[in-house]
N, C-alpha and C positions, 0 to 999 in steps of 0.2 A: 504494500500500500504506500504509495507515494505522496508529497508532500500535498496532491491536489486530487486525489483519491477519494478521498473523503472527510465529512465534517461533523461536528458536533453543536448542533442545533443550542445548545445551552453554555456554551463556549465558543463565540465565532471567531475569536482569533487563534482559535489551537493552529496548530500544523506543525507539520516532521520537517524538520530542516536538511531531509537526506536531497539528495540531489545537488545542493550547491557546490558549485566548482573552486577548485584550489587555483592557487597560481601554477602548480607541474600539473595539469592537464586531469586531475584524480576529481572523485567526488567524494559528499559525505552519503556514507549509505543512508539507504531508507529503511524507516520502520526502528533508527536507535537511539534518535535527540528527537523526545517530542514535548513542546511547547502549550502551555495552556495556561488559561486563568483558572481560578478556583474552581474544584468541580460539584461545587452544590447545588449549581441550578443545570446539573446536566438532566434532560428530559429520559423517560422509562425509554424512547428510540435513541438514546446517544449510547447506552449500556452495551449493547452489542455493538457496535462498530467502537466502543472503548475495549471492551474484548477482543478483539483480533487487533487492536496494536498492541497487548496483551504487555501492558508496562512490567518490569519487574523490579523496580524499583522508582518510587514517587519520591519527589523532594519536594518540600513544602518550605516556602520562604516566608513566612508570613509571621507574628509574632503571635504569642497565646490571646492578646489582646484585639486582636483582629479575626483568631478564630472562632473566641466565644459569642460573637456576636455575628456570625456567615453560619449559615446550611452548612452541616456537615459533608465533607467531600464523599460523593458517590463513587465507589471503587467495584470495580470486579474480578476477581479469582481474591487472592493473597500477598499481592505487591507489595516490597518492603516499604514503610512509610519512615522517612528522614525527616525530623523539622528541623531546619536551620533559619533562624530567625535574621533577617535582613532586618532590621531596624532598629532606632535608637526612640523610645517614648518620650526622654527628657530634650530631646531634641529640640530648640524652639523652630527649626523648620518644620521637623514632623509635626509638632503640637499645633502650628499654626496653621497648617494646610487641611489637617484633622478636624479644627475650631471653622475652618472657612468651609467644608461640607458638611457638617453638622450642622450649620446656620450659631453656632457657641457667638459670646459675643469677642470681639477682635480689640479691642480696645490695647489690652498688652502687646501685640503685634504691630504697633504706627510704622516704625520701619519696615519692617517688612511688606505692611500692605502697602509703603508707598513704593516700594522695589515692584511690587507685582508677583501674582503669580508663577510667570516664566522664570522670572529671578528665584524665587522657593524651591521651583523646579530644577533649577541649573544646580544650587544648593545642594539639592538630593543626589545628583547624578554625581559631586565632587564627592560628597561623603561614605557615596559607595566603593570610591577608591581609598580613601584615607580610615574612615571609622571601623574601628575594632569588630564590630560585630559581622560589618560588611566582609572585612577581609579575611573573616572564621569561616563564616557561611559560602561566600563565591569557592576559600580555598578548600573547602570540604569537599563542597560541589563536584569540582574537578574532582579530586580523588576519587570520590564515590563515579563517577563516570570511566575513569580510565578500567573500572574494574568489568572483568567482563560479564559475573555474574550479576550486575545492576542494571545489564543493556534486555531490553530497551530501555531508557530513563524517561520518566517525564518529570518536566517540572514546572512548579506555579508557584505564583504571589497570591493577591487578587485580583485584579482585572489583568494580569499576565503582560505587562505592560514595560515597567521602569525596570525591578528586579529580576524580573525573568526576560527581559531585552539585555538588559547589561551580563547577563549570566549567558544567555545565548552569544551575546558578543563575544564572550571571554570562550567558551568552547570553539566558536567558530575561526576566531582568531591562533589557537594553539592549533587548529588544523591550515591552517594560512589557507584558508576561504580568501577568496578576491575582494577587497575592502569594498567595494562599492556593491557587491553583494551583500555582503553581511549590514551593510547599512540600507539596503534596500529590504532586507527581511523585517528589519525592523522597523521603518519606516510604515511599512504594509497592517501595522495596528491599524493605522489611521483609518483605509480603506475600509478593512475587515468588519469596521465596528462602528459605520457611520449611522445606524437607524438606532442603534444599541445607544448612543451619547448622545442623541435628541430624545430620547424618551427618559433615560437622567436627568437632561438638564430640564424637561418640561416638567419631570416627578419631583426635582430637589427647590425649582422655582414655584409650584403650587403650592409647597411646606412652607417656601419660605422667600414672601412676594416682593422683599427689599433686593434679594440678592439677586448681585447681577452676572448673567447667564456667561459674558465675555471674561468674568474675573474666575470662573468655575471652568470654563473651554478649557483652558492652559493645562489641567489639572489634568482631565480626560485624555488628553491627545498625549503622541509622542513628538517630538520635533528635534530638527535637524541640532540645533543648538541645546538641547539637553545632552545628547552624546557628544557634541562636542565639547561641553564642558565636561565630561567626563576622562573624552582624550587629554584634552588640555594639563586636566591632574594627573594622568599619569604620568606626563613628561614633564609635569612639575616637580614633583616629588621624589617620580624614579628614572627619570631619564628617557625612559623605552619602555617598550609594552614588556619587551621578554624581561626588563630587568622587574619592572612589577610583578609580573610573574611568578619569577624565581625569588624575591626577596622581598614583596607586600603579598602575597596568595600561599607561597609554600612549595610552587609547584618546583618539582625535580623533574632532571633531563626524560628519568624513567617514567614518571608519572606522563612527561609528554609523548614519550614513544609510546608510551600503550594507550594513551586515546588516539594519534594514528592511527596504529596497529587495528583498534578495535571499530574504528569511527569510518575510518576511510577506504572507499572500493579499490 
């Protein structure tokens, strides 16, 4: 089943990242990195076609705080389940983008709302390079992927979006995927999920008739400049992607020959 084989009615931006091309002429197999949002609202028809990509191990980025209040994830067979928490709660960007979809009042936030949402956003995308929990979680990730008893992997956030973009970036990247690929995969939230973020934003502005619909878009979408601010920090900080890599993530030469090894046709 390939990345456009098939889809999941209650996840519409899932999809297998196999097929994408390297720069030496290889692909990522299909059916071994699959990508998805939360699977609580997957419908009784997404069960079977989640069955024949027959994940074998799920990783879940999401913090406990984010679980207790989501549908619990719909699984089928006995998938290993990993949670590795991408997030910081004390955060004031997290807490502030948290207060801005809840309709919470914003008043501690004045910088920030005057930076904008996009700004909050750029924010998140730098601390997923630098913040401790980030660089647990991404560096597990990998591991738990190079191994070949977790393939197929799937993995989620919530909306499969920020964290599970920058986590697909980082696998796609250790298989030298064509950059303008890997940023086209991720890009492709946006299309995926355009009927899905008007009925959001028409549901989160009914609740709540002050807030405005443009200062909530930013949140919803992915954009060019949220991963860019994400490269940005890693050649901040570390130089190079691989030196991140190997010295913010964990990852070893081994750990990278065998997500090749296991990943690539």
């Amino acid at each position: 089943m390939g990345r456009r084989d098939w889809e999941l009615v209650g996840a519409p931006n899932a999809r297998d990242l196999g097929g994408l091309p390297t720069a030496d002429g290889r692909r990522v197999r299909a059916g071994r990195l699959i990508r998805t949002p939360a699977l609580g609202r997957l419908t009784d028809a997404d069960l079977p076609v989640l069955g024949k990509l027959a994940p074998a191990c799920v990783v879940d980025l999401r913090d406990a705080s984010e679980m207790v209040v989501a549908p619990a994830d719909r699984l089928v067979g006995e998938p290993r389940v990993v949670h590795l928490p991408v997030l910081d709660p004390a955060h004031p960007v997290f807490t502030y983008v948290s207060a801005l979809l809840l309709g919470h009042d914003l008043e501690a936030y004045d910088e920030l709302a005057r930076e904008g949402t996009p700004a909050a956003m750029a924010a998140i995308y730098r601390w997923f390079v630098t913040g401790e929990a980030a660089r647990a979680g991404f560096g597990t990730a990998l591991r738990l992927a190079a191994d070949a008893d977790n393939l197929p992997l799937l993995f989620h956030c919530s909306a499969g979006k920020d964290r599970t973009g920058w986590l697909a970036v980082l696998l796609l990247t250790v298989l030298d995927v064509d950059p303008a690929a890997i940023r086209a995969d991720y890009l492709c939230h946006n299309e995926l999920t355009v009927s899905l973020r008007e009925v959001l934003l028409e549901a989160m502005v009914g609740r709540q008739p002050a807030l405005d619909p443009e200062t909530v878009r930013p949140v919803l979408e992915v954009r060019p400049e949220y991963l860019d601010a994400a490269y940005d920090e890693v050649r901040r900080v570390h130089g190079s992607f691989d030196a991140y890599l190997r010295d913010g993530l964990g990852v070893t030469d081994e750990v990278r020959d065998a997500l090749r090894d296991n990943l690539l046709e």
